[in-house]
Backbone atoms as SQL, in Angstrom:
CREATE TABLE atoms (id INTEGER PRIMARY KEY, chain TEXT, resi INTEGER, resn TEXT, atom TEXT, x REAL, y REAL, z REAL);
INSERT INTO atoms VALUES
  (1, 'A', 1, 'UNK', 'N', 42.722, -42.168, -12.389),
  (2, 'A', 1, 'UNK', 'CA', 41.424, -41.660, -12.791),
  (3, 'A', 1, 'UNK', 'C', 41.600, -40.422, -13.672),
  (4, 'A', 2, 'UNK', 'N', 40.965, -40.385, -14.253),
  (5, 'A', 2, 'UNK', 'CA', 40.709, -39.099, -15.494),
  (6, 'A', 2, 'UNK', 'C', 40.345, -37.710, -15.010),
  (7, 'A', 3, 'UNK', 'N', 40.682, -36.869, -14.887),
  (8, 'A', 3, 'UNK', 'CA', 40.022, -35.981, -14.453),
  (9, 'A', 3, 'UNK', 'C', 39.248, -35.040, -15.433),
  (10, 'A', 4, 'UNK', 'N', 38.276, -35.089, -14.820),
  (11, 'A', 4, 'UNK', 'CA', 36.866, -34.732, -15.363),
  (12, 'A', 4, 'UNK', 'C', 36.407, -33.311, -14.997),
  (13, 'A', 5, 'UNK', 'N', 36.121, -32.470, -16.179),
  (14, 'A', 5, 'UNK', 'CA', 35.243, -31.307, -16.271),
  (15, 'A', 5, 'UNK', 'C', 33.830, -31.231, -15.544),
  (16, 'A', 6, 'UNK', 'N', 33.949, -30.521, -14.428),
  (17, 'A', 6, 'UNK', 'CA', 32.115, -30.207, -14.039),
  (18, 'A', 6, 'UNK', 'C', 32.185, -28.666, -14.005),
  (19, 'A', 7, 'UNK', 'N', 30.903, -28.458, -14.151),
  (20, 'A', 7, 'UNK', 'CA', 30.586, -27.251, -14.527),
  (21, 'A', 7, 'UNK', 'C', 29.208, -27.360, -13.551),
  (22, 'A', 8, 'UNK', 'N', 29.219, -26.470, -12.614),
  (23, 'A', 8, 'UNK', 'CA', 28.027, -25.865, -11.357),
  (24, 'A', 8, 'UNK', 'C', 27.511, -25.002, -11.501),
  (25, 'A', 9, 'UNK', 'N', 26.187, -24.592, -12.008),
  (26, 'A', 9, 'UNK', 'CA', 25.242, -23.236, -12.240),
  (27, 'A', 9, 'UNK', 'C', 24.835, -22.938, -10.417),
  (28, 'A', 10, 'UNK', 'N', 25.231, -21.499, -10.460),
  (29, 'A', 10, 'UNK', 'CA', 24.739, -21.188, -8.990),
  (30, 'A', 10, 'UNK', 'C', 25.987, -21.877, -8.197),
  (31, 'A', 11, 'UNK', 'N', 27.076, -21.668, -8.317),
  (32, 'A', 11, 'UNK', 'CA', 28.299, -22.178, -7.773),
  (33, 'A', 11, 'UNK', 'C', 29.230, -21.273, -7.115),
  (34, 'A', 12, 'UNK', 'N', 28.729, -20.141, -6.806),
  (35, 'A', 12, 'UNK', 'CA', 29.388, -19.312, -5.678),
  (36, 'A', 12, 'UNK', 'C', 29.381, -19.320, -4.408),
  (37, 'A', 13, 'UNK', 'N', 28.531, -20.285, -3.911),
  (38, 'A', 13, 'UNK', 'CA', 28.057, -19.870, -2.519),
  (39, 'A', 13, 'UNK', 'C', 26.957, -21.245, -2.077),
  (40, 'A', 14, 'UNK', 'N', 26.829, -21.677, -0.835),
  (41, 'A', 14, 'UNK', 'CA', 25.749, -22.465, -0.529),
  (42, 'A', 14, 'UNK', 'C', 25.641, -23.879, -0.998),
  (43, 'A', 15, 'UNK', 'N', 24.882, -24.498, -1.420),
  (44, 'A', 15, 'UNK', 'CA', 24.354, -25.905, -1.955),
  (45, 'A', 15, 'UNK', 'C', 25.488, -25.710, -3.154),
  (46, 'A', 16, 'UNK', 'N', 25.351, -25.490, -4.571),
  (47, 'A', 16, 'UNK', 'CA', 26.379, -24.650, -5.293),
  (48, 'A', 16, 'UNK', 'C', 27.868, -25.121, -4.755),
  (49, 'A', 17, 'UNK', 'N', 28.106, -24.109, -4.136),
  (50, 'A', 17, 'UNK', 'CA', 29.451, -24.004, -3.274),
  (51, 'A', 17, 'UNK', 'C', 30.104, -25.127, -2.910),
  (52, 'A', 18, 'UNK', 'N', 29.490, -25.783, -1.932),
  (53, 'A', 18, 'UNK', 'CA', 29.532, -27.120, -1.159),
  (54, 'A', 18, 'UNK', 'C', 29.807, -28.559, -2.329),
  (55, 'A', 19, 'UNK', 'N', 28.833, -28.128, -3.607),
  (56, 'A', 19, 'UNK', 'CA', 29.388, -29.472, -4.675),
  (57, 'A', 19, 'UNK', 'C', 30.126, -28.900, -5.496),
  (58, 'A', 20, 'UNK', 'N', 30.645, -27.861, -5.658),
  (59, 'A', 20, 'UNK', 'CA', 31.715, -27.356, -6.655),
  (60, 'A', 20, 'UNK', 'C', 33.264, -27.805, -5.370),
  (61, 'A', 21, 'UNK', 'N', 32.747, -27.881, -4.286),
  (62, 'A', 21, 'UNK', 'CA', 34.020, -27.619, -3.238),
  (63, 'A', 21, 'UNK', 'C', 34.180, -29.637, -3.535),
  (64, 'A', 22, 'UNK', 'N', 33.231, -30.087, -2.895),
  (65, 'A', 22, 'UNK', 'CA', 33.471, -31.509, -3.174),
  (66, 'A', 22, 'UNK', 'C', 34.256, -32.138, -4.586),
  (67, 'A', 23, 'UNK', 'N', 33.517, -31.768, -5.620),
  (68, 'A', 23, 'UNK', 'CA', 33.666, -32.247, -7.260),
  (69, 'A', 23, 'UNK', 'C', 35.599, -31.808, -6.943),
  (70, 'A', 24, 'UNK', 'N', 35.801, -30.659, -6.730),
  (71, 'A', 24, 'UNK', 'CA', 37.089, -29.899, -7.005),
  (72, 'A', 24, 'UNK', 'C', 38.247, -31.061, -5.780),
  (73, 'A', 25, 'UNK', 'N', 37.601, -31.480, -4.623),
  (74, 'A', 25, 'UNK', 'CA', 38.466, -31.998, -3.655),
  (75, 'A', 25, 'UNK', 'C', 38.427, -33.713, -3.879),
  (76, 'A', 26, 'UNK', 'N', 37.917, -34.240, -4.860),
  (77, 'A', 26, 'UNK', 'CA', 37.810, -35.494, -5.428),
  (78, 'A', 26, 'UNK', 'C', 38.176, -35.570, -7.087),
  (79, 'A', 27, 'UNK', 'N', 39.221, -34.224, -7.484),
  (80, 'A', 27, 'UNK', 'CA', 40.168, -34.355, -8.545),
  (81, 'A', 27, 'UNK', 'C', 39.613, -33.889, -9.516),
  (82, 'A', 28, 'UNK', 'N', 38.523, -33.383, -9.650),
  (83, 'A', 28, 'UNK', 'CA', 37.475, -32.866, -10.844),
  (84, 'A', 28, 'UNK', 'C', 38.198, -31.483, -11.212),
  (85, 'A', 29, 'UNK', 'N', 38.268, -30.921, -12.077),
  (86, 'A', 29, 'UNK', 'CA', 37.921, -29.634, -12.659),
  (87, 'A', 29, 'UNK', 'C', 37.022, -28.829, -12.958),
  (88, 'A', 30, 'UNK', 'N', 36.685, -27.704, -12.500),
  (89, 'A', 30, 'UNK', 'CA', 34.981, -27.266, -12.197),
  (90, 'A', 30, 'UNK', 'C', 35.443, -25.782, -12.664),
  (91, 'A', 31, 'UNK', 'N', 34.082, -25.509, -13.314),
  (92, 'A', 31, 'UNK', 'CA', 33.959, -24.105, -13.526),
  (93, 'A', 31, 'UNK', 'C', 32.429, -24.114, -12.689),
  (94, 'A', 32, 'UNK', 'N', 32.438, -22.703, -12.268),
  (95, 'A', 32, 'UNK', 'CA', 31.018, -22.229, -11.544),
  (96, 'A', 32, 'UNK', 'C', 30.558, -21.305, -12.494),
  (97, 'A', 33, 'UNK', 'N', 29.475, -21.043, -12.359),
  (98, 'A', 33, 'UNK', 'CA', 28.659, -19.942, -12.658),
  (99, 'A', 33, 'UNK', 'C', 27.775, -19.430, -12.012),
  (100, 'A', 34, 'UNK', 'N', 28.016, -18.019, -11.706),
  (101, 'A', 34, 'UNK', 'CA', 26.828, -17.829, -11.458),
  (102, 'A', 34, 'UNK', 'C', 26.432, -15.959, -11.823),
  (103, 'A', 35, 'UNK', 'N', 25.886, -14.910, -11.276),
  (104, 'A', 35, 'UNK', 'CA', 25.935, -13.529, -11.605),
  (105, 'A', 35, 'UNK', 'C', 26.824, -12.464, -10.886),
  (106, 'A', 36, 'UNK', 'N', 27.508, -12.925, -9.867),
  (107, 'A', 36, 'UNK', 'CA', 28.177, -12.136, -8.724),
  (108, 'A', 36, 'UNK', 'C', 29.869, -12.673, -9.398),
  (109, 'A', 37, 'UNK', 'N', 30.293, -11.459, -10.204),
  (110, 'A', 37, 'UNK', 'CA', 32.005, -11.727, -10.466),
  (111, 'A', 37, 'UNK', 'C', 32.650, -11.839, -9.161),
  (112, 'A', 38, 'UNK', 'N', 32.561, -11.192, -8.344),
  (113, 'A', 38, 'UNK', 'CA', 33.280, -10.683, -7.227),
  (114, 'A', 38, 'UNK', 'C', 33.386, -11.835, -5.954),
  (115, 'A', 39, 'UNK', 'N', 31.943, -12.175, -6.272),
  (116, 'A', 39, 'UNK', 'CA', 31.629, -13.514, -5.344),
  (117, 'A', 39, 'UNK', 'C', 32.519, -14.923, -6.353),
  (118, 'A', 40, 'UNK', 'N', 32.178, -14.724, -7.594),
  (119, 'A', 40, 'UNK', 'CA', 32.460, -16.296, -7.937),
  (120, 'A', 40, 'UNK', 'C', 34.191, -16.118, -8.166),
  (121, 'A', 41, 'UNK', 'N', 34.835, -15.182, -8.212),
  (122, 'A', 41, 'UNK', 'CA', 36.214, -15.352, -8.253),
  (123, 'A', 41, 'UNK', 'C', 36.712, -15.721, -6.728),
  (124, 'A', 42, 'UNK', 'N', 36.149, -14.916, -5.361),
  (125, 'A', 42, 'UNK', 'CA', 36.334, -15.866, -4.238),
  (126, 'A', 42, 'UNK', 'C', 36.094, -17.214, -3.903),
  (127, 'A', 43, 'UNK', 'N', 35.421, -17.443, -4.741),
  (128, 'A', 43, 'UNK', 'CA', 34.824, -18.825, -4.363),
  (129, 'A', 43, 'UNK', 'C', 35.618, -19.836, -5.107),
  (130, 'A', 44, 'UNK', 'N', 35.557, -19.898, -6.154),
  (131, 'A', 44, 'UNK', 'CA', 36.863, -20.264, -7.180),
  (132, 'A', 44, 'UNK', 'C', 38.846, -20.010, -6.727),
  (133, 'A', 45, 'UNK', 'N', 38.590, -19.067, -6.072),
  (134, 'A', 45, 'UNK', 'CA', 39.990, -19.112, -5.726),
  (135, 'A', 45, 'UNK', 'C', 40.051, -20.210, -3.846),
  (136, 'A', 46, 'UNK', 'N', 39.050, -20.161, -3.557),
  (137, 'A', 46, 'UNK', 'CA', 39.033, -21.277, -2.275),
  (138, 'A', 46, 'UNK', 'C', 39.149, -22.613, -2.270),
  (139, 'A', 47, 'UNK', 'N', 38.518, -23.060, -3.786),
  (140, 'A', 47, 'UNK', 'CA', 38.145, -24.531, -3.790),
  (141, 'A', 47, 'UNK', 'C', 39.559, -25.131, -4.089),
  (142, 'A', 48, 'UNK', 'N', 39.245, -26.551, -3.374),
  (143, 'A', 48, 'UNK', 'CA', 40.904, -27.419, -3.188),
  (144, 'A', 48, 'UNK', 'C', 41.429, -27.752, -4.694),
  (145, 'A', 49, 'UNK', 'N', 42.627, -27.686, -5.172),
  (146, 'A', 49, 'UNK', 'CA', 43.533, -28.237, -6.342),
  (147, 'A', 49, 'UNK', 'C', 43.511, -26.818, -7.493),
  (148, 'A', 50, 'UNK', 'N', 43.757, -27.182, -8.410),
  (149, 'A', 50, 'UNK', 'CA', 44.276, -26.054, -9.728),
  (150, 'A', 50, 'UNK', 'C', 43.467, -26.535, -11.258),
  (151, 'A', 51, 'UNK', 'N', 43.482, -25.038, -11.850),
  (152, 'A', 51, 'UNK', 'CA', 42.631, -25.507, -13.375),
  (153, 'A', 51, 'UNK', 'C', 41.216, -24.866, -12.967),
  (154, 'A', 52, 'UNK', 'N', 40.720, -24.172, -11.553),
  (155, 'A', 52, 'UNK', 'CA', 39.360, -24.213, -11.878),
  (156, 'A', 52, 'UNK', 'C', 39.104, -23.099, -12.722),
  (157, 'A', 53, 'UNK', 'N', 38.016, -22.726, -12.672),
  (158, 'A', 53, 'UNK', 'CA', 37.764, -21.699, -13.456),
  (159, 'A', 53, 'UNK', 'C', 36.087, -21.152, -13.048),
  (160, 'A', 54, 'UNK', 'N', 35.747, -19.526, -13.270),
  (161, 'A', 54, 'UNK', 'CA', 34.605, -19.388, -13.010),
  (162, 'A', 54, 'UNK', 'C', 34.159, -18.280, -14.411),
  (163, 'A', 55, 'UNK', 'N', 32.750, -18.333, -14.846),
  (164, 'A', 55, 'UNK', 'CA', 32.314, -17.730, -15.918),
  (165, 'A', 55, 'UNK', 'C', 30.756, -16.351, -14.788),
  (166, 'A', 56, 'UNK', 'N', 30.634, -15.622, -15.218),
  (167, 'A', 56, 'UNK', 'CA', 29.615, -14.540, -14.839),
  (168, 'A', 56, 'UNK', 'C', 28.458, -14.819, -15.669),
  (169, 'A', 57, 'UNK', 'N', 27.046, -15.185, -15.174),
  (170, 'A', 57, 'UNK', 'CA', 26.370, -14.888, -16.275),
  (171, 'A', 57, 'UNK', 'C', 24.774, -15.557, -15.515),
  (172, 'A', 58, 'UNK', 'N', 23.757, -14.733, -15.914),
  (173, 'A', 58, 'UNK', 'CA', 22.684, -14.772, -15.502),
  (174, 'A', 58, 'UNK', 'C', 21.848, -15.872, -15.948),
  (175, 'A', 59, 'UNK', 'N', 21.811, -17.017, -14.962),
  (176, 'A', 59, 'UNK', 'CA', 21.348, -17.966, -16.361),
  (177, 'A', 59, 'UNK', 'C', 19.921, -17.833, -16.678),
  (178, 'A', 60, 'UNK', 'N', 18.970, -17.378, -16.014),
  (179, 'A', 60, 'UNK', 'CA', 17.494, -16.866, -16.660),
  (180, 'A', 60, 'UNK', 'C', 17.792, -16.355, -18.286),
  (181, 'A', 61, 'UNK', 'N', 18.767, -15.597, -18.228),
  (182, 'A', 61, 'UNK', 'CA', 19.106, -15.018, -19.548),
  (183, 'A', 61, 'UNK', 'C', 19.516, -16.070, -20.786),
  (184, 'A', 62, 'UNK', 'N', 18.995, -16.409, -21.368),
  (185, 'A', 62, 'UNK', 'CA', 19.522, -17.341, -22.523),
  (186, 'A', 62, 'UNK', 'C', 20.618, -17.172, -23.523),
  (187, 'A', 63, 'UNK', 'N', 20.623, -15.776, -23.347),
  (188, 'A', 63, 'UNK', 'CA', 21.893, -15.636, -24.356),
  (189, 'A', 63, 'UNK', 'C', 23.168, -15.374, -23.768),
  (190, 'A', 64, 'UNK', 'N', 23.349, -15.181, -22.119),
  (191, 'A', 64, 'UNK', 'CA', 23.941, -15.244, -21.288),
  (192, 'A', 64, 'UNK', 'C', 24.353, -16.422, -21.184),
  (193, 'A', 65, 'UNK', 'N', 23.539, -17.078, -20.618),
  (194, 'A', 65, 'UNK', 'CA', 23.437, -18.696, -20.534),
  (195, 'A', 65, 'UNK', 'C', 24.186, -19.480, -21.477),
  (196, 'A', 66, 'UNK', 'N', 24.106, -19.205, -22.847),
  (197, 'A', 66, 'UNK', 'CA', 24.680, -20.127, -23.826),
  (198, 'A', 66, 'UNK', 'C', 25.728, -19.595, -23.908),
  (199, 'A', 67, 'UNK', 'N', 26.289, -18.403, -23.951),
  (200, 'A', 67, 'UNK', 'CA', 27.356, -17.937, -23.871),
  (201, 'A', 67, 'UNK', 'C', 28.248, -18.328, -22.975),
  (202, 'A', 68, 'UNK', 'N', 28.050, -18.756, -21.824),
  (203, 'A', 68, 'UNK', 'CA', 28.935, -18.902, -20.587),
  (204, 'A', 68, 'UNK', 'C', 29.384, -20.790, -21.313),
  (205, 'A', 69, 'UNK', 'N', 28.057, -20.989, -21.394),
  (206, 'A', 69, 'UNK', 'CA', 28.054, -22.909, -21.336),
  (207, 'A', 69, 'UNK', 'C', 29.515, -22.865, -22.601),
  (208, 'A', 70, 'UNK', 'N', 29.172, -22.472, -23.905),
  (209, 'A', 70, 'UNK', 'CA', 29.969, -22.577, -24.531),
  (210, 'A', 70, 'UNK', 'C', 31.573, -22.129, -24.308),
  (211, 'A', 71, 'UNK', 'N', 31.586, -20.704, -23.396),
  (212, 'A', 71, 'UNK', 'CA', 33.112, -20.327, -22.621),
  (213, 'A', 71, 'UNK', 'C', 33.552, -21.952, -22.049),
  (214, 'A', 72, 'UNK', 'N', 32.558, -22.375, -21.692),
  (215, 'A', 72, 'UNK', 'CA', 32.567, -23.264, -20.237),
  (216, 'A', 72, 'UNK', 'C', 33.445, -24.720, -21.316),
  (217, 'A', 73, 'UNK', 'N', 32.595, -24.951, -22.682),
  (218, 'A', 73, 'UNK', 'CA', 33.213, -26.189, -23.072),
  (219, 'A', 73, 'UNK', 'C', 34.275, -26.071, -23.827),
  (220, 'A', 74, 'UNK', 'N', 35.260, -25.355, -23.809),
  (221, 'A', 74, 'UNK', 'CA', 36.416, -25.029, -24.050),
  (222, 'A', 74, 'UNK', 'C', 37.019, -26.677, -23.539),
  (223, 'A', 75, 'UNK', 'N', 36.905, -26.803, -22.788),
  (224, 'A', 75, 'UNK', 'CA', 37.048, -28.319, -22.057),
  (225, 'A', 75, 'UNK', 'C', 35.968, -29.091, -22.277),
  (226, 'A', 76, 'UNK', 'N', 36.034, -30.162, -22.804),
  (227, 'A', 76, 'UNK', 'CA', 34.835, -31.330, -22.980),
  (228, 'A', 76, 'UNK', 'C', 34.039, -31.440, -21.039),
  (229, 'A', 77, 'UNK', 'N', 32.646, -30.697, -21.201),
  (230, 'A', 77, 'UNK', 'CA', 31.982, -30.887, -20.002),
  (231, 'A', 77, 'UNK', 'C', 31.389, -32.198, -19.529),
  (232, 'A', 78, 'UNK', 'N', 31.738, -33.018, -18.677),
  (233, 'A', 78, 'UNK', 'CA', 31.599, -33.705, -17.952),
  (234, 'A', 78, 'UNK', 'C', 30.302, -34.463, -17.420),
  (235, 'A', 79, 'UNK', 'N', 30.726, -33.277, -16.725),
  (236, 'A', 79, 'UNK', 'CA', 29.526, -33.133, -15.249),
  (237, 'A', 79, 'UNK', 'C', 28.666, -31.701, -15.392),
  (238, 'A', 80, 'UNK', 'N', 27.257, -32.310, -15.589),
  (239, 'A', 80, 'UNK', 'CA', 26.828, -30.519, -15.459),
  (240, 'A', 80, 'UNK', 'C', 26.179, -30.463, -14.055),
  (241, 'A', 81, 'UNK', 'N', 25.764, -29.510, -13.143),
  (242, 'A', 81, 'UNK', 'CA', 25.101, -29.696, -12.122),
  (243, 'A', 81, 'UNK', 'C', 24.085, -28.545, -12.501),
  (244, 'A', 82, 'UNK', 'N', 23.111, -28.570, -12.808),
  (245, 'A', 82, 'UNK', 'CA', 22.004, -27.482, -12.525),
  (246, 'A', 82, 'UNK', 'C', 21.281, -27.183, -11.498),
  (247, 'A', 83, 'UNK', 'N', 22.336, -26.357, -10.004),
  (248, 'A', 83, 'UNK', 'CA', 22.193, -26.022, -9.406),
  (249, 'A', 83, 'UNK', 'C', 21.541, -24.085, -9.034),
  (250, 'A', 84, 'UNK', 'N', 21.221, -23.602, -9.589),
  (251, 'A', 84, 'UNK', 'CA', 21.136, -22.359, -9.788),
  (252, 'A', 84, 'UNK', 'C', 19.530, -22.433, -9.354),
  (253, 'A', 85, 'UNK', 'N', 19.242, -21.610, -8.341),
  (254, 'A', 85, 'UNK', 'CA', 17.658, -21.519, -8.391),
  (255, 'A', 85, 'UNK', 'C', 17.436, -20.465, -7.674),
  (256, 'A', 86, 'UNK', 'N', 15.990, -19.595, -7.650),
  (257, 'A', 86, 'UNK', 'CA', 15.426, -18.958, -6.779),
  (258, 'A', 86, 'UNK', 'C', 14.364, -19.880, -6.195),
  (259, 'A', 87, 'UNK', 'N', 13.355, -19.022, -5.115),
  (260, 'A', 87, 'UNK', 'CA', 12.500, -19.714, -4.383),
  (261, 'A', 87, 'UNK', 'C', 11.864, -18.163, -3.590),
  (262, 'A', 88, 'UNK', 'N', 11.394, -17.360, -4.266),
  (263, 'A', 88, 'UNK', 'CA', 10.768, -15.808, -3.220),
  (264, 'A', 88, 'UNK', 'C', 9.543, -16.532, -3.023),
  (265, 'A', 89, 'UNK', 'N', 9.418, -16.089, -1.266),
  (266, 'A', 89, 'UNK', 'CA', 8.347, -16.442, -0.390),
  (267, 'A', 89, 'UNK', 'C', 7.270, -15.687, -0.947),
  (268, 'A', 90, 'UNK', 'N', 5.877, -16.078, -1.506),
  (269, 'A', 90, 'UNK', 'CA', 4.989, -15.241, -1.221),
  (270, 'A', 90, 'UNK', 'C', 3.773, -15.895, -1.668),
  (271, 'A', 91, 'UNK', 'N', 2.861, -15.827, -0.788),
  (272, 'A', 91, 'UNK', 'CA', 1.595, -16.313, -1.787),
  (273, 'A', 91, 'UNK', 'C', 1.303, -16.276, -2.753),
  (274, 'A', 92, 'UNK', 'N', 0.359, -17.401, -3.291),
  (275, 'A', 92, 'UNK', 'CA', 0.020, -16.903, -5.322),
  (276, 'A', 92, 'UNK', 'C', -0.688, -15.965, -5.220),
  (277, 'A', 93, 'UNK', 'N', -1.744, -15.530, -4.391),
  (278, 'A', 93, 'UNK', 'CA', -2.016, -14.269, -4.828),
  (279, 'A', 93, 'UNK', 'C', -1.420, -13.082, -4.441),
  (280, 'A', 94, 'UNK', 'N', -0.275, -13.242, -4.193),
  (281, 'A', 94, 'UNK', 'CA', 0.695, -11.952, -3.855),
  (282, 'A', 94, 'UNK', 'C', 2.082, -12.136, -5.190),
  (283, 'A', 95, 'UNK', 'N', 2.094, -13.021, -5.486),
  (284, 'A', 95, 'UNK', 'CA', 3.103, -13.343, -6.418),
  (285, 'A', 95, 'UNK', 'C', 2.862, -12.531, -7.898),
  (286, 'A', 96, 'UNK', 'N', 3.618, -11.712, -8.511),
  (287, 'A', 96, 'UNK', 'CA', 3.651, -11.161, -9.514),
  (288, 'A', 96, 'UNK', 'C', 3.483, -12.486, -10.748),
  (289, 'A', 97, 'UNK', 'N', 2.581, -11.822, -12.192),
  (290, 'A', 97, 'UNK', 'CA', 3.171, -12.691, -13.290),
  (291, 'A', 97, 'UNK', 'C', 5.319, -12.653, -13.572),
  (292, 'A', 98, 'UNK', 'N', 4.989, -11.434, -13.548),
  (293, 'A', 98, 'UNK', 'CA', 6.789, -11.437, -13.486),
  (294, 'A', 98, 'UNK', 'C', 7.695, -11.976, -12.469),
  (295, 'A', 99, 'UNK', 'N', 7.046, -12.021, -11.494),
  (296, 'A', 99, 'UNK', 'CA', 8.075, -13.045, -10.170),
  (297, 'A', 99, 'UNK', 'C', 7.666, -14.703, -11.072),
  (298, 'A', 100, 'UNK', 'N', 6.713, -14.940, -11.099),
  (299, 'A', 100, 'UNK', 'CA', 6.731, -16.235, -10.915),
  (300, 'A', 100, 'UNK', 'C', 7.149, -16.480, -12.406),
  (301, 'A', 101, 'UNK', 'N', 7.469, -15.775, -13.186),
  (302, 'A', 101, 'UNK', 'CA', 8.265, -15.665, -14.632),
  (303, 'A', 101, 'UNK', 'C', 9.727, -15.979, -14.376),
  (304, 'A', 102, 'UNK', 'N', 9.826, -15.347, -13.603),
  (305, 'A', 102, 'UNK', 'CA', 11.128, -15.675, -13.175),
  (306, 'A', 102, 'UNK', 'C', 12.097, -16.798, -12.665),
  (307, 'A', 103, 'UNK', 'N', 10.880, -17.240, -11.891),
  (308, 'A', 103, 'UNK', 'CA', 11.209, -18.427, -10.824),
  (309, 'A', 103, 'UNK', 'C', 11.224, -19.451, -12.064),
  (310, 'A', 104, 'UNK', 'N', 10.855, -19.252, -12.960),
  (311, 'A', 104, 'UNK', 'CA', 10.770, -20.491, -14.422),
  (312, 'A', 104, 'UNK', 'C', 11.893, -20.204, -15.252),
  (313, 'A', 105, 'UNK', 'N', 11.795, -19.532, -15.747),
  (314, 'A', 105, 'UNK', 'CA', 13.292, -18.875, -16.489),
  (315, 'A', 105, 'UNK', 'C', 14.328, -19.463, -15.563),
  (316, 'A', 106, 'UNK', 'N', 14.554, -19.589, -14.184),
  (317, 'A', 106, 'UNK', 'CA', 16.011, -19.749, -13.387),
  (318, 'A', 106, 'UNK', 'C', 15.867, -21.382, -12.855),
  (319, 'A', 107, 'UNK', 'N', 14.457, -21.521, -12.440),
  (320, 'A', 107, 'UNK', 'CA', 14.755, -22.985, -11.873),
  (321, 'A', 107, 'UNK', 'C', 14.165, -24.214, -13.161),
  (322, 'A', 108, 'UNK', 'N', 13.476, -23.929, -13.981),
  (323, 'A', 108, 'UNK', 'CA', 12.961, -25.035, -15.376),
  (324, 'A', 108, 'UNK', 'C', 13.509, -24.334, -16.648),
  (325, 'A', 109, 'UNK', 'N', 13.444, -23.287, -17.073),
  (326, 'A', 109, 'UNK', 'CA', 13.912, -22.695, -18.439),
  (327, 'A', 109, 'UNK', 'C', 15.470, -23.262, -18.416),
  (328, 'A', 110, 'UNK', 'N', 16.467, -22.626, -17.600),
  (329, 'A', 110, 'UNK', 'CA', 17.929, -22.450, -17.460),
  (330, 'A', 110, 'UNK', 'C', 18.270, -24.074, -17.689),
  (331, 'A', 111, 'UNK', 'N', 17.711, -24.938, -16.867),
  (332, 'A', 111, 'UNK', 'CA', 18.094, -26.423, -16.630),
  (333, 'A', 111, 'UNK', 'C', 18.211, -26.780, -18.121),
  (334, 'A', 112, 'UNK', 'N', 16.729, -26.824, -18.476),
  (335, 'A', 112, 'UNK', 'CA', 16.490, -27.363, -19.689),
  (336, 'A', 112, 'UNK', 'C', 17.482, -26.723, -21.033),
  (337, 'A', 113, 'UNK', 'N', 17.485, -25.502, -20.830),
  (338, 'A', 113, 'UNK', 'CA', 18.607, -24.679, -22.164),
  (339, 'A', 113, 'UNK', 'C', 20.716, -25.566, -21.936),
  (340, 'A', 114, 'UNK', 'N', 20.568, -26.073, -20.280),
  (341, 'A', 114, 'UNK', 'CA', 22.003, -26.107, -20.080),
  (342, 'A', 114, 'UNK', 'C', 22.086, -27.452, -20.504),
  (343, 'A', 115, 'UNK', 'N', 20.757, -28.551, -20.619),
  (344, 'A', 115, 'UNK', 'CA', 21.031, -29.693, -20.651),
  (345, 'A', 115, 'UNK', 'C', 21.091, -29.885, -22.179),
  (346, 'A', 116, 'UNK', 'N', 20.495, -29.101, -23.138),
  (347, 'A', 116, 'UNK', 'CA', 20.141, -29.262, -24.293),
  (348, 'A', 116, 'UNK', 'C', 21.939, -28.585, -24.707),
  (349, 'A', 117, 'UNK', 'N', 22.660, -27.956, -24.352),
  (350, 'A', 117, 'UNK', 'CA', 23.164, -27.846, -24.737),
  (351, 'A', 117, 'UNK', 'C', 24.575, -28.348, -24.117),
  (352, 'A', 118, 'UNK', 'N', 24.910, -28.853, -23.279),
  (353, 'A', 118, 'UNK', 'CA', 25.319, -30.020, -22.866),
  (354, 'A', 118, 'UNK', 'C', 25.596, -31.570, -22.875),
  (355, 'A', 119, 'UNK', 'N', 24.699, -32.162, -23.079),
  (356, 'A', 119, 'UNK', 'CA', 24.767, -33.545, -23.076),
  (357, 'A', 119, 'UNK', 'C', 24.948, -34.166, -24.636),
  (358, 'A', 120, 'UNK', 'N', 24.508, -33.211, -25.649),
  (359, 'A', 120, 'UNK', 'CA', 24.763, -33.961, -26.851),
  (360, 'A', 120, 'UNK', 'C', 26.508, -33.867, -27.103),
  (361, 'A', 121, 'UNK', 'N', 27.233, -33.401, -26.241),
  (362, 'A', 121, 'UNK', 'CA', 28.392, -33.667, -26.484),
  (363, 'A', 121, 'UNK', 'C', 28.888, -34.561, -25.415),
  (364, 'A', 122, 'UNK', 'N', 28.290, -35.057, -24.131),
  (365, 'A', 122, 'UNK', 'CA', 28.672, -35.962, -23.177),
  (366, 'A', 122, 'UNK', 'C', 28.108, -37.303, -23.722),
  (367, 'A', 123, 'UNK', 'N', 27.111, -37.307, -24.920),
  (368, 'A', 123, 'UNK', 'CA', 26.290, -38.329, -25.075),
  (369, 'A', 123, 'UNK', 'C', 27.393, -38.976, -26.876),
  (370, 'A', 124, 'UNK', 'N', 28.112, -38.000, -26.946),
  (371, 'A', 124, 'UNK', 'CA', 28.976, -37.950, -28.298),
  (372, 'A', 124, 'UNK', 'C', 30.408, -38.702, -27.331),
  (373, 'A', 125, 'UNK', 'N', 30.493, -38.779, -26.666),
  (374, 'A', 125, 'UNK', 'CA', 31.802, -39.202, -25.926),
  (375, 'A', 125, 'UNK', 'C', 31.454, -40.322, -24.877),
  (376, 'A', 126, 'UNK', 'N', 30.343, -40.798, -25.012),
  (377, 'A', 126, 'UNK', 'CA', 29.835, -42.050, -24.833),
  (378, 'A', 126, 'UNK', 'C', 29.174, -42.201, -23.026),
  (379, 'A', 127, 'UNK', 'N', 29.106, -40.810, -22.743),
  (380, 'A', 127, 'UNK', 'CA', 28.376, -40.488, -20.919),
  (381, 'A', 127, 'UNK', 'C', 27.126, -40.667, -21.332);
């Protein structure tokens, strides 16, 4: 089997964690991302086999975001997982315009910027 590039947004820790740990223990090559250096180099140095790799970067941030993706396809990407999300508890009428700005930027903005810039090269290599 080929081993294949995945790349996990929100891959330090948790849900994240758990499919960067799988992808990596079924022969894959994975980079994570997520905003915690400190966290994603532990986490990256745990997962089973060699080659992984982890990038820092906020993906709400778009210019963050494209920056990492592109570090990231140094290797023809694979697998993307757009795992990265928030979820703050609070009623809508307790919810800020800027919270719930947020919650879009990280869980619909980020997806959509990683897929757009992603797949036209998985879709160029015939995925």
């Amino acid at each position: 089997m080929q081993q294949r590039h995945a790349v996990v947004t929100g891959g330090s820790r948790g849900i994240g964690l758990a499919i960067a740990t799988r992808l990596a223990s079924t022969g894959h090559r994975v980079t994570i991302l997520g905003r915690d250096a400190t966290r994603l180099a532990g986490a990256c140095q745990a997962l089973p086999g060699d080659g992984h790799g982890w990038l820092a970067a906020d993906v709400s941030d778009p210019i963050a975001l494209a920056a990492a993706l592109a570090d990231a396809a140094v290797l023809p990407i694979d697998i993307l997982v757009n795992n990265a999300g928030i979820a703050p508890s609070a009623p809508a009428l307790k919810q800020s315009r800027a919270g719930f700005e947020q919650v879009l930027a990280v869980d619909l903005l980020a997806p959509f910027q990683a897929i757009q810039a992603v797949v036209p090269s998985m879709t160029a290599r015939g995925f």
